[in-house]
PDB file with one MODEL, atoms N, CA, C and O in Angstrom:
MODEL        1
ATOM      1  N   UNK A   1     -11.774 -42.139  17.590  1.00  0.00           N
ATOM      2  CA  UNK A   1     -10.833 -41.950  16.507  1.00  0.00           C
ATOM      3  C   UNK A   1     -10.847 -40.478  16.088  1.00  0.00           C
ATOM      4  O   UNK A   1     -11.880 -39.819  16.201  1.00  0.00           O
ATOM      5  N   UNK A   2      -9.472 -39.841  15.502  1.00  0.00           N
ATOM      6  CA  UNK A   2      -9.581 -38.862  15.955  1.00  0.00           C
ATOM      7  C   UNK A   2      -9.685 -38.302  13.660  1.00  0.00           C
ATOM      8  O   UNK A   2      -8.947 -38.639  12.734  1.00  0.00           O
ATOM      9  N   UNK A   3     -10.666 -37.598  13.684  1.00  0.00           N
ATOM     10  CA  UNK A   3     -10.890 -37.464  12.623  1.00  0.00           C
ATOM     11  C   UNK A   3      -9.748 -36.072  11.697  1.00  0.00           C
ATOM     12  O   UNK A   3      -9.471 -34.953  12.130  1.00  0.00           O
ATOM     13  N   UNK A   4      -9.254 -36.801  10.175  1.00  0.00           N
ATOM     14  CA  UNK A   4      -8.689 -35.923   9.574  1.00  0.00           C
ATOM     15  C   UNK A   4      -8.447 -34.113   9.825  1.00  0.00           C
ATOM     16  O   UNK A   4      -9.296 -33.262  10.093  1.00  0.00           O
ATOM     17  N   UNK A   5      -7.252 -33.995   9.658  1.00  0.00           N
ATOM     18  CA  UNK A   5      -6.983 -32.497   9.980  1.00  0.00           C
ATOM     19  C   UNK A   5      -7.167 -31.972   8.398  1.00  0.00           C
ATOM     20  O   UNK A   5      -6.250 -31.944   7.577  1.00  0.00           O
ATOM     21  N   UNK A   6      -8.673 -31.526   8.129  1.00  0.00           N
ATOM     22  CA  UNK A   6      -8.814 -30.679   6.465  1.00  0.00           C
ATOM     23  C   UNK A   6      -7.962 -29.661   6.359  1.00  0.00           C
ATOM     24  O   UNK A   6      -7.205 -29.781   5.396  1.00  0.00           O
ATOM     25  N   UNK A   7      -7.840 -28.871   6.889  1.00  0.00           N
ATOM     26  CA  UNK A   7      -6.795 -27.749   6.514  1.00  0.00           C
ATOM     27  C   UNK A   7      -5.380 -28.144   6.064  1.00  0.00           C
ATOM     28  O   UNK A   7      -4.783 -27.725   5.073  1.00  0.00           O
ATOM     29  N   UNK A   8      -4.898 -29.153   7.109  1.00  0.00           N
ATOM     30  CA  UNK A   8      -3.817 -29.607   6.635  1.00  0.00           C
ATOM     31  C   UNK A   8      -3.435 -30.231   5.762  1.00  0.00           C
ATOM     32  O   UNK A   8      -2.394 -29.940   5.173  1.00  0.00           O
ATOM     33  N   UNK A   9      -4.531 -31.743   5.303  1.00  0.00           N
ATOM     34  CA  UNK A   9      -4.211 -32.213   4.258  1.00  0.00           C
ATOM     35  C   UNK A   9      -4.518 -30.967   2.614  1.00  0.00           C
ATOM     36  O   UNK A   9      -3.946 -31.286   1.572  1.00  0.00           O
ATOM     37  N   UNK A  10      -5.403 -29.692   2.627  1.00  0.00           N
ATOM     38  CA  UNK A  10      -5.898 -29.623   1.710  1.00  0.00           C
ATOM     39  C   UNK A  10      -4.056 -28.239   1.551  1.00  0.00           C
ATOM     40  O   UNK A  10      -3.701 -27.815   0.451  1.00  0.00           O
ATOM     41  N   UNK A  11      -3.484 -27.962   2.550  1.00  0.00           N
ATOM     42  CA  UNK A  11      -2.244 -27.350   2.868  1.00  0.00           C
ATOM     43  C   UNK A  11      -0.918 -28.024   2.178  1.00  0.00           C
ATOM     44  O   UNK A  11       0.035 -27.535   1.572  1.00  0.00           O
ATOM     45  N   UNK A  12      -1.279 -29.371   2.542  1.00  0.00           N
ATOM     46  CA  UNK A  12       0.198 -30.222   2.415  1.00  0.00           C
ATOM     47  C   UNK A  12       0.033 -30.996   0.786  1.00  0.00           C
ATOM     48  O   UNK A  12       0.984 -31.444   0.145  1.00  0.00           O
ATOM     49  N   UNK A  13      -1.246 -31.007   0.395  1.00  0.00           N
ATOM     50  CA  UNK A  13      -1.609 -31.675  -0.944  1.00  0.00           C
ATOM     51  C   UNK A  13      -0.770 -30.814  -2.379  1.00  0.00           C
ATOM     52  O   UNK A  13      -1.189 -29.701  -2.698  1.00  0.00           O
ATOM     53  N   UNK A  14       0.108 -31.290  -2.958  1.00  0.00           N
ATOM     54  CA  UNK A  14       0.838 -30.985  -3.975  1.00  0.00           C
ATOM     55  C   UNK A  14      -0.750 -30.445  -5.117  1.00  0.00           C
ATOM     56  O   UNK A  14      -1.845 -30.999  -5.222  1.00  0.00           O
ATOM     57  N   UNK A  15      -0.040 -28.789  -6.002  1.00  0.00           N
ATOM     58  CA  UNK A  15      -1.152 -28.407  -6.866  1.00  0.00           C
ATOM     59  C   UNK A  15      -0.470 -28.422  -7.977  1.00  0.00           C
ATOM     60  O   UNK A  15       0.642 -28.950  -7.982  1.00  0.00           O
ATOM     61  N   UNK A  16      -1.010 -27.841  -9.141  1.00  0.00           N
ATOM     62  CA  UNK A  16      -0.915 -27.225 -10.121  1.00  0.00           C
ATOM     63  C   UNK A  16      -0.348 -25.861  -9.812  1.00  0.00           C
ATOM     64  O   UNK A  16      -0.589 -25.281  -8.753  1.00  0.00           O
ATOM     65  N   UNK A  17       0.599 -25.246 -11.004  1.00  0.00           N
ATOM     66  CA  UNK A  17       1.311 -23.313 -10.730  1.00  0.00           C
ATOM     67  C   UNK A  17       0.054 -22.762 -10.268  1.00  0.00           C
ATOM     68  O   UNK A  17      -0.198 -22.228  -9.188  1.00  0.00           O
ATOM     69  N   UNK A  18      -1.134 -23.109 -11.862  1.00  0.00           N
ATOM     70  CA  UNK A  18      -2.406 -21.960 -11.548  1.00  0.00           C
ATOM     71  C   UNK A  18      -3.141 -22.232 -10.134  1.00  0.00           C
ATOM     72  O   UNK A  18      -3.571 -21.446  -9.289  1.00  0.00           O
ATOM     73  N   UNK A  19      -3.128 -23.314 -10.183  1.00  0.00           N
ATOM     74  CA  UNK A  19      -4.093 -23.510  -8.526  1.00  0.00           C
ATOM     75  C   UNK A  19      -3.115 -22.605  -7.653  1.00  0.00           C
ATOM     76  O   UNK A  19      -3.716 -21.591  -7.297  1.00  0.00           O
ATOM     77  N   UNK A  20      -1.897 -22.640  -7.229  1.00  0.00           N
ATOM     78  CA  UNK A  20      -1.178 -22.337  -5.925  1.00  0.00           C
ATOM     79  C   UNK A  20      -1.114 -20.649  -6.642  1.00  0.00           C
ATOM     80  O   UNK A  20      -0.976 -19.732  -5.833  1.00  0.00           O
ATOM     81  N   UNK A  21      -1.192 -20.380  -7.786  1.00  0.00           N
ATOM     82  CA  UNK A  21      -1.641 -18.728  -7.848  1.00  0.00           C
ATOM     83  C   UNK A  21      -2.943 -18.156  -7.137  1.00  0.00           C
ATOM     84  O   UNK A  21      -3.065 -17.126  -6.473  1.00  0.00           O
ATOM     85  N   UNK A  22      -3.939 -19.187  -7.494  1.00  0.00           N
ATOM     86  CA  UNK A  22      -5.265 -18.896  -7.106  1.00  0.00           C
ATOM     87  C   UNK A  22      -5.506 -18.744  -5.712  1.00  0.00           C
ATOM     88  O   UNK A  22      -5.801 -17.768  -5.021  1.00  0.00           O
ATOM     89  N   UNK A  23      -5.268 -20.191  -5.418  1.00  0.00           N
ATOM     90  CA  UNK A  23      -4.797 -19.874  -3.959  1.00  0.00           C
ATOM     91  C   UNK A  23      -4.097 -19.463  -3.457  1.00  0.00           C
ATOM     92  O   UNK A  23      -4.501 -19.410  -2.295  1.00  0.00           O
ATOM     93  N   UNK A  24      -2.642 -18.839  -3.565  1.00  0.00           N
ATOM     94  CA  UNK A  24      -2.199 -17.818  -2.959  1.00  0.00           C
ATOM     95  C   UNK A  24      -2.831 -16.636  -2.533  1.00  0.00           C
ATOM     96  O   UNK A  24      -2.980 -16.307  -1.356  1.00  0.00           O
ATOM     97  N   UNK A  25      -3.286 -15.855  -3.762  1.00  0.00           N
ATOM     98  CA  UNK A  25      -3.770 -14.559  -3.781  1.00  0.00           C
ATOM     99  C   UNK A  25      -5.326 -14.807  -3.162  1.00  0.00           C
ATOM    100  O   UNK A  25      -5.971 -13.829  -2.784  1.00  0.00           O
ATOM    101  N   UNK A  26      -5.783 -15.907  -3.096  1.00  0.00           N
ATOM    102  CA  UNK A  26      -7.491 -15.507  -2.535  1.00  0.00           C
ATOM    103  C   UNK A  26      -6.964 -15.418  -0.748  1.00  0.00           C
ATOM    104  O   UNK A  26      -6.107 -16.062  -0.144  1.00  0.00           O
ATOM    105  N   UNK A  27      -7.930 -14.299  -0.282  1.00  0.00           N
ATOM    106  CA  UNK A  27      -7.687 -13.768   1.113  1.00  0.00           C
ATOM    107  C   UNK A  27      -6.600 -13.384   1.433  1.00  0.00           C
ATOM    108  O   UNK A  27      -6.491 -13.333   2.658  1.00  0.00           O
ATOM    109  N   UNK A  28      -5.496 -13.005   0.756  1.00  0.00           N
ATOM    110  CA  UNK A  28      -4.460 -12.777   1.196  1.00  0.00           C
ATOM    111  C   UNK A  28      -4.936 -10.980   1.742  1.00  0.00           C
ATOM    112  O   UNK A  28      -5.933 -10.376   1.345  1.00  0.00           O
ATOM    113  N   UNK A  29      -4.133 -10.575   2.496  1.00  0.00           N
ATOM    114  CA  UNK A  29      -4.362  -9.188   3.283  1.00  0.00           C
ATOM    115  C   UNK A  29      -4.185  -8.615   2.477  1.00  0.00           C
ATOM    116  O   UNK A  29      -3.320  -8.955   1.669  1.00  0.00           O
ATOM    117  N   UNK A  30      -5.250  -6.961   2.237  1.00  0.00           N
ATOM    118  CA  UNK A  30      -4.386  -5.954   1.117  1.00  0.00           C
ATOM    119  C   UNK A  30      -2.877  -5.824   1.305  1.00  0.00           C
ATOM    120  O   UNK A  30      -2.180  -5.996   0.305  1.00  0.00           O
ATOM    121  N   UNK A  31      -2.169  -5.480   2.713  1.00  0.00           N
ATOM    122  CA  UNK A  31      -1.095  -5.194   3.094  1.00  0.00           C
ATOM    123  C   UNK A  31       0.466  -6.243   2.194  1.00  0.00           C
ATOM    124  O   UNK A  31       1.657  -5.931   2.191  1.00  0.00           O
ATOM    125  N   UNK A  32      -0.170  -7.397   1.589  1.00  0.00           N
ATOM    126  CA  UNK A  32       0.569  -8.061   1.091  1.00  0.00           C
ATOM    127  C   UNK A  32       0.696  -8.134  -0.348  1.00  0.00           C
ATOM    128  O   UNK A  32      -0.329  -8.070  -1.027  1.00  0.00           O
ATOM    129  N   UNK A  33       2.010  -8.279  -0.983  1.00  0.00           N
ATOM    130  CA  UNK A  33       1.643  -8.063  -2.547  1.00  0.00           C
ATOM    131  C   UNK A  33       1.082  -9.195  -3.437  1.00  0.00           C
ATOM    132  O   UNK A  33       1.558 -10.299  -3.175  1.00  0.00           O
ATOM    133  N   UNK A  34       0.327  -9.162  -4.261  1.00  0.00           N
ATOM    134  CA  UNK A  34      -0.255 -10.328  -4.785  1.00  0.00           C
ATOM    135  C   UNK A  34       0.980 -10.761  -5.405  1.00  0.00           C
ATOM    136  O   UNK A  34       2.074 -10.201  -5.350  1.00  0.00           O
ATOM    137  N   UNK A  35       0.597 -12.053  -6.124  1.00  0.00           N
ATOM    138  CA  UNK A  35       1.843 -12.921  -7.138  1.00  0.00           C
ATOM    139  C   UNK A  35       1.060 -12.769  -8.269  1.00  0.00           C
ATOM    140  O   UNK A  35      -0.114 -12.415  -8.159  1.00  0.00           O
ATOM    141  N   UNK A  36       1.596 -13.006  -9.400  1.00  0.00           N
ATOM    142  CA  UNK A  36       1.344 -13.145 -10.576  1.00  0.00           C
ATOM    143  C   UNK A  36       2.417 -14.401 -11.356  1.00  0.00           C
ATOM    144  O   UNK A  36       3.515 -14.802 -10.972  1.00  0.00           O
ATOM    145  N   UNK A  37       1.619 -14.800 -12.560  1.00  0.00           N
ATOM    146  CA  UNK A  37       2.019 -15.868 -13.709  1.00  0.00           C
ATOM    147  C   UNK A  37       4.087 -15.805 -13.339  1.00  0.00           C
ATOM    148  O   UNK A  37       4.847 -16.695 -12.957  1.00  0.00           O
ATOM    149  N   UNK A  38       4.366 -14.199 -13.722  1.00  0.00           N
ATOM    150  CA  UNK A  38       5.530 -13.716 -14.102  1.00  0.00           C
ATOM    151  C   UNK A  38       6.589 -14.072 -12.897  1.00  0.00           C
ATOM    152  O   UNK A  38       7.765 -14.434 -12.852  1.00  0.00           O
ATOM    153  N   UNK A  39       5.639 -13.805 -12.024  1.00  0.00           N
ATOM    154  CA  UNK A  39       6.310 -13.435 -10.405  1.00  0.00           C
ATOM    155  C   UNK A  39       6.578 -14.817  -9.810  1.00  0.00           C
ATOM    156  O   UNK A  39       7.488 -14.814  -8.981  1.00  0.00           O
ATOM    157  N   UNK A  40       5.926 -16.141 -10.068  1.00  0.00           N
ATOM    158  CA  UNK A  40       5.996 -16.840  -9.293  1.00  0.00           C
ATOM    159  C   UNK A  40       7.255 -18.193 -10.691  1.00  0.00           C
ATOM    160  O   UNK A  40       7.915 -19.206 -10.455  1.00  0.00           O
ATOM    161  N   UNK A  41       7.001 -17.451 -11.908  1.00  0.00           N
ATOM    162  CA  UNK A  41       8.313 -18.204 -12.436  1.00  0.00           C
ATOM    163  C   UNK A  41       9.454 -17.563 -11.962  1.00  0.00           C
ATOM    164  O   UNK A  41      10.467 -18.223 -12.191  1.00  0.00           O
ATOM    165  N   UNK A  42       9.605 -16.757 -11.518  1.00  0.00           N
ATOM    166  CA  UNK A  42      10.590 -15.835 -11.359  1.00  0.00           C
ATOM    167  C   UNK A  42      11.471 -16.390 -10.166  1.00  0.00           C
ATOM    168  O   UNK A  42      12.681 -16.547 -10.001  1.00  0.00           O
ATOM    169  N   UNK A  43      10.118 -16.660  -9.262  1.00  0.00           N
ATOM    170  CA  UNK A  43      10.396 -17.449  -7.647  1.00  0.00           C
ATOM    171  C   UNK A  43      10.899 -18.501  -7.767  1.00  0.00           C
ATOM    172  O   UNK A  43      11.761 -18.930  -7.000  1.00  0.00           O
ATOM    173  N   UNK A  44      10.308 -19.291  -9.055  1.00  0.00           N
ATOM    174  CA  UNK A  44      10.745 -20.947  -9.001  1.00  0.00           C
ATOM    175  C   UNK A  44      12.153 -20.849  -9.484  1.00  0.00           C
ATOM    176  O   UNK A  44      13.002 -21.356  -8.750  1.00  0.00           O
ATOM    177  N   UNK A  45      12.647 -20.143 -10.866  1.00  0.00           N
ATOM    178  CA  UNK A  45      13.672 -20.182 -11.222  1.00  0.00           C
ATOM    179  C   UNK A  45      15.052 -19.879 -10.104  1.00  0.00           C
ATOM    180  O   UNK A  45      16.178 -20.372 -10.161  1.00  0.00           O
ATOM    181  N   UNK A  46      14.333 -18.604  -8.812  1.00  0.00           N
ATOM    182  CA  UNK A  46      15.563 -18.473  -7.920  1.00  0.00           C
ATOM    183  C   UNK A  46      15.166 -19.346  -6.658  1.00  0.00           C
ATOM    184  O   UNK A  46      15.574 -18.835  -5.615  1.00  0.00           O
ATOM    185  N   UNK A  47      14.589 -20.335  -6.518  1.00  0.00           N
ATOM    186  CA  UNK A  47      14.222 -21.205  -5.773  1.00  0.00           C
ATOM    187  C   UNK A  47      14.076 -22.222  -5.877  1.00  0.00           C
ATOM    188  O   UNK A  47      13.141 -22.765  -5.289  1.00  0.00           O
ATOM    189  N   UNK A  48      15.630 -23.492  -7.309  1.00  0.00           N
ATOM    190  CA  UNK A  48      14.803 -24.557  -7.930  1.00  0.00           C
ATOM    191  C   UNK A  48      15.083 -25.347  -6.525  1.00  0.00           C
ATOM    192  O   UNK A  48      14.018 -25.961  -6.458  1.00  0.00           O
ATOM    193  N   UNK A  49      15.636 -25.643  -5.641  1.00  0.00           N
ATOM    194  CA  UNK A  49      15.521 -26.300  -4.979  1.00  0.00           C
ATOM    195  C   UNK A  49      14.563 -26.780  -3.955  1.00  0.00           C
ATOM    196  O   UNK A  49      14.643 -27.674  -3.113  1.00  0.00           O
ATOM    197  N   UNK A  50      13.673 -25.967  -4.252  1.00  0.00           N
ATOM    198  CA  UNK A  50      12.227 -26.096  -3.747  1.00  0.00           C
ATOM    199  C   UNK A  50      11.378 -26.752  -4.407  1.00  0.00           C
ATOM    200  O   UNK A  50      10.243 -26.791  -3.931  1.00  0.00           O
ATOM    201  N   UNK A  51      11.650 -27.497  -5.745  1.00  0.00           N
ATOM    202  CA  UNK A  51      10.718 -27.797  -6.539  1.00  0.00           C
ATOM    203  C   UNK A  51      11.206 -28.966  -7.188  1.00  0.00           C
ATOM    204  O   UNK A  51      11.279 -28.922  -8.416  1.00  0.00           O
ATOM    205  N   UNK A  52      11.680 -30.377  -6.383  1.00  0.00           N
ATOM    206  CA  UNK A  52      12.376 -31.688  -6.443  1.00  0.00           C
ATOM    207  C   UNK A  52      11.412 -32.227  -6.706  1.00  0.00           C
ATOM    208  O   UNK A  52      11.471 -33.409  -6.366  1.00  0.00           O
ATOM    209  N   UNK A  53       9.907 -31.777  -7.462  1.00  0.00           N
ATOM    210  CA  UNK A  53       8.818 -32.559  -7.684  1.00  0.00           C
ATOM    211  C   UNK A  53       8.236 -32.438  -8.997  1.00  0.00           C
ATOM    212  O   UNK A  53       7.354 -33.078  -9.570  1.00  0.00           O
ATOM    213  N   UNK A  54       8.952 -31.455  -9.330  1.00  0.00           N
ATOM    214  CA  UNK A  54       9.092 -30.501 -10.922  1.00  0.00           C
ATOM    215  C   UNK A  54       8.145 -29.523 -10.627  1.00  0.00           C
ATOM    216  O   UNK A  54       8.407 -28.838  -9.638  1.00  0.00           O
ATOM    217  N   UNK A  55       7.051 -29.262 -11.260  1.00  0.00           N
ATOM    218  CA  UNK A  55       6.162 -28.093 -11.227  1.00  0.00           C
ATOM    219  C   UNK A  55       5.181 -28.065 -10.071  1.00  0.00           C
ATOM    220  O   UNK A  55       4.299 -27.210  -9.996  1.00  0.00           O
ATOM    221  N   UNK A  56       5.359 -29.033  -9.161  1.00  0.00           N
ATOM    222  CA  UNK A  56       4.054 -29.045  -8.232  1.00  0.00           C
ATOM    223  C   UNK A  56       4.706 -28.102  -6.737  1.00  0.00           C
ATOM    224  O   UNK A  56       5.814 -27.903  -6.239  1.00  0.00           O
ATOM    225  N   UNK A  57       3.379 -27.742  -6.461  1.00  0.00           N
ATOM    226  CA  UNK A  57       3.524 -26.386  -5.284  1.00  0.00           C
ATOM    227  C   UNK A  57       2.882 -26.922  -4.348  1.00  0.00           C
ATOM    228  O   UNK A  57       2.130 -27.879  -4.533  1.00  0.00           O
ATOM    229  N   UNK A  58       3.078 -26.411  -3.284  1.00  0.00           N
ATOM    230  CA  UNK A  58       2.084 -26.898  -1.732  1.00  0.00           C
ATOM    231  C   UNK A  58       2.182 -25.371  -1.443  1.00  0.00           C
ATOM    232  O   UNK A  58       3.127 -24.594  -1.575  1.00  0.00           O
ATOM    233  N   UNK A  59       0.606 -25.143  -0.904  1.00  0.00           N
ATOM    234  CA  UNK A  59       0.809 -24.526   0.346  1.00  0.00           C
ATOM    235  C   UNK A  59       1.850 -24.184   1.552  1.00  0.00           C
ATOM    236  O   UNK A  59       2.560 -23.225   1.852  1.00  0.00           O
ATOM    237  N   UNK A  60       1.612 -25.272   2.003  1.00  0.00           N
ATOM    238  CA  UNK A  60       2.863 -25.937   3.093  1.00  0.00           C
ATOM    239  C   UNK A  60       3.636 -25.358   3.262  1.00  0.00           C
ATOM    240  O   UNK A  60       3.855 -24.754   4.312  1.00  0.00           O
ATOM    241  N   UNK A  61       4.553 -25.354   1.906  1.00  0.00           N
ATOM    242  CA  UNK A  61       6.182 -25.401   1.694  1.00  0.00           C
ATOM    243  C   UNK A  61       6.337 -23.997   1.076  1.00  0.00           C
ATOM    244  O   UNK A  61       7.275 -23.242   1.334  1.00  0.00           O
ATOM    245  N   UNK A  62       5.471 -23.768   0.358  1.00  0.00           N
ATOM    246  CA  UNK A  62       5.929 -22.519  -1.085  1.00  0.00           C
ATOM    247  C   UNK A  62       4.879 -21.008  -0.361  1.00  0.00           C
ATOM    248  O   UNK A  62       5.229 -19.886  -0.728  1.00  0.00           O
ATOM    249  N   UNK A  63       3.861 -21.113   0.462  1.00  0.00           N
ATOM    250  CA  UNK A  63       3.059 -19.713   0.613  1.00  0.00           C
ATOM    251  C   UNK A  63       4.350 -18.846   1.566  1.00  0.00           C
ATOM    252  O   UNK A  63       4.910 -17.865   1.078  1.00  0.00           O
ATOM    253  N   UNK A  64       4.580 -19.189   2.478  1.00  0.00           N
ATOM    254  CA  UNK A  64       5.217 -18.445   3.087  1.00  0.00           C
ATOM    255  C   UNK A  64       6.328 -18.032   2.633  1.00  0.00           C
ATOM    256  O   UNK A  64       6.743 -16.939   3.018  1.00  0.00           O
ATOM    257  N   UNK A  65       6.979 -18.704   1.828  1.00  0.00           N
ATOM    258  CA  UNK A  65       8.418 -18.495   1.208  1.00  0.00           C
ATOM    259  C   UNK A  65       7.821 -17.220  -0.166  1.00  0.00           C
ATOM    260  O   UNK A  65       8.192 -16.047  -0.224  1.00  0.00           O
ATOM    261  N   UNK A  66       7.299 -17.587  -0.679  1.00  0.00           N
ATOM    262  CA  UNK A  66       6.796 -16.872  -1.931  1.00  0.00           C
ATOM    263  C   UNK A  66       6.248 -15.111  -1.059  1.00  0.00           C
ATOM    264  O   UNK A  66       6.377 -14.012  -1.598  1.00  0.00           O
ATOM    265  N   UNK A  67       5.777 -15.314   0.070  1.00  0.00           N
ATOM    266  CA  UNK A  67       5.305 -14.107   0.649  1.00  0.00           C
ATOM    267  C   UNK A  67       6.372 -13.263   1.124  1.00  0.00           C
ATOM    268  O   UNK A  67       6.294 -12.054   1.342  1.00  0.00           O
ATOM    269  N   UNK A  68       7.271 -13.930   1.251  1.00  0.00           N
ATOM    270  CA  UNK A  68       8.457 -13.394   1.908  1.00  0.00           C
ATOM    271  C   UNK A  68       9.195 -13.040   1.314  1.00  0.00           C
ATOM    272  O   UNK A  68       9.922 -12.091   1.610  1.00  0.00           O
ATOM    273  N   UNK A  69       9.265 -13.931  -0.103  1.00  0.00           N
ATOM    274  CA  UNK A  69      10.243 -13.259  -1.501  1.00  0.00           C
ATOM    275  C   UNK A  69       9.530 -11.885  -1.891  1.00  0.00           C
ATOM    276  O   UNK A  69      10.007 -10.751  -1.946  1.00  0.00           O
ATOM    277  N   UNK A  70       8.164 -12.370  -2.160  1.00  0.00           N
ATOM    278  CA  UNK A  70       7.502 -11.014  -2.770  1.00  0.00           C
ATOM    279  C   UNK A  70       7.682  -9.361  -1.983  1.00  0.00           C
ATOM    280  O   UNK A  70       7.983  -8.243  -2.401  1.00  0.00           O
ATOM    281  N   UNK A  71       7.382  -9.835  -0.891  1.00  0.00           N
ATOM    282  CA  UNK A  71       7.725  -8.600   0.267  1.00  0.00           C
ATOM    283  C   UNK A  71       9.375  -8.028   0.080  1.00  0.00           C
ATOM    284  O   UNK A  71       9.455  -6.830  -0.192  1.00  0.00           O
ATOM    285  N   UNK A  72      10.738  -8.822   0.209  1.00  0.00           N
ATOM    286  CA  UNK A  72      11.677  -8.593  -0.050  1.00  0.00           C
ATOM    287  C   UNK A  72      11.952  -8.125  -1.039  1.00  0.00           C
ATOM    288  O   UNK A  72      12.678  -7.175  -0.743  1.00  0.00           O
ATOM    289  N   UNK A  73      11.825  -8.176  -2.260  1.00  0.00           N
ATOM    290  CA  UNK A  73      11.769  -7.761  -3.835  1.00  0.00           C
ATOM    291  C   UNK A  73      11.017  -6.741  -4.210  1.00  0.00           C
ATOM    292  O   UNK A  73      11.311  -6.234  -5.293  1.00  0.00           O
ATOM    293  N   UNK A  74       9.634  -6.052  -3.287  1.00  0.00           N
ATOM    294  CA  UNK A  74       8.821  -5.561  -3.739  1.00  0.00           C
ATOM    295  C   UNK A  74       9.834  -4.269  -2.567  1.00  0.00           C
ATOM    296  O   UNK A  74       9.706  -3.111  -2.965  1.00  0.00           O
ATOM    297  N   UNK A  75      10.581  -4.400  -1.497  1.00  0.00           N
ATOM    298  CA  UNK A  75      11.179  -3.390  -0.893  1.00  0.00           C
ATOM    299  C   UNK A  75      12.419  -3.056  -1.506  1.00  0.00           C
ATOM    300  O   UNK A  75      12.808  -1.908  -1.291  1.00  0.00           O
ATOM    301  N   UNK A  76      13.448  -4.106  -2.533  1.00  0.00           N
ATOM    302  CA  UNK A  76      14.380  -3.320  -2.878  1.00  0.00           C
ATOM    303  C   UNK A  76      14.193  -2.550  -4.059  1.00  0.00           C
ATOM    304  O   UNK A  76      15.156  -1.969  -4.559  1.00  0.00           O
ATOM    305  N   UNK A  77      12.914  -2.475  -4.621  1.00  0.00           N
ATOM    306  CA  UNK A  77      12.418  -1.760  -5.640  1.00  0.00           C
ATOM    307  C   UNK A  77      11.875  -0.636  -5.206  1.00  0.00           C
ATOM    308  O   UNK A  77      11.315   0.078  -6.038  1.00  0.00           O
ATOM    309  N   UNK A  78      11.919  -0.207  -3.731  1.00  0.00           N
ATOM    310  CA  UNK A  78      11.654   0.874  -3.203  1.00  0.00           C
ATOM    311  C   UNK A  78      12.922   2.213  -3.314  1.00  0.00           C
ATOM    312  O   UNK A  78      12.705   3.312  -2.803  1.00  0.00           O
TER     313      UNK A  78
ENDMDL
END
């Protein structure tokens, strides 16, 4: 029997804002911009369709998108 994939379930498991802050930003590369409180209402408000669960975040679904907003936003402010 082939035993649980941890990464994935602990990936795909719906959090709390502060948890998916926490975990966003822990290990993330210097090269990437952190999120903050401000930054990630900011994300939800131009992203409600990502959030058909109300306030809950995954890994999964929201790190890569949120990395990709932040990067985009953090270049037209260049």
């Amino acid at each position: 029997m082939k035993s649980p994939d941890v990464d994935r379930l602990r990936s795909e498991k719906p959090i709390s804002f502060s948890d998916f802050l926490q975990s966003y930003n822990e290990n993330l590369p210097a090269a990437f911009p952190r999120a903050s409180l401000a930054l990630l209402r900011e994300f939800k408000k131009a992203n409600a369709s990502l959030f058909k669960e109300g306030n809950l975040w995954s890994l999964d679904q929201h790190r890569k998108k949120v990395m990709d907003w932040l990067t985009s936003r953090q270049l037209k402010q260049l």
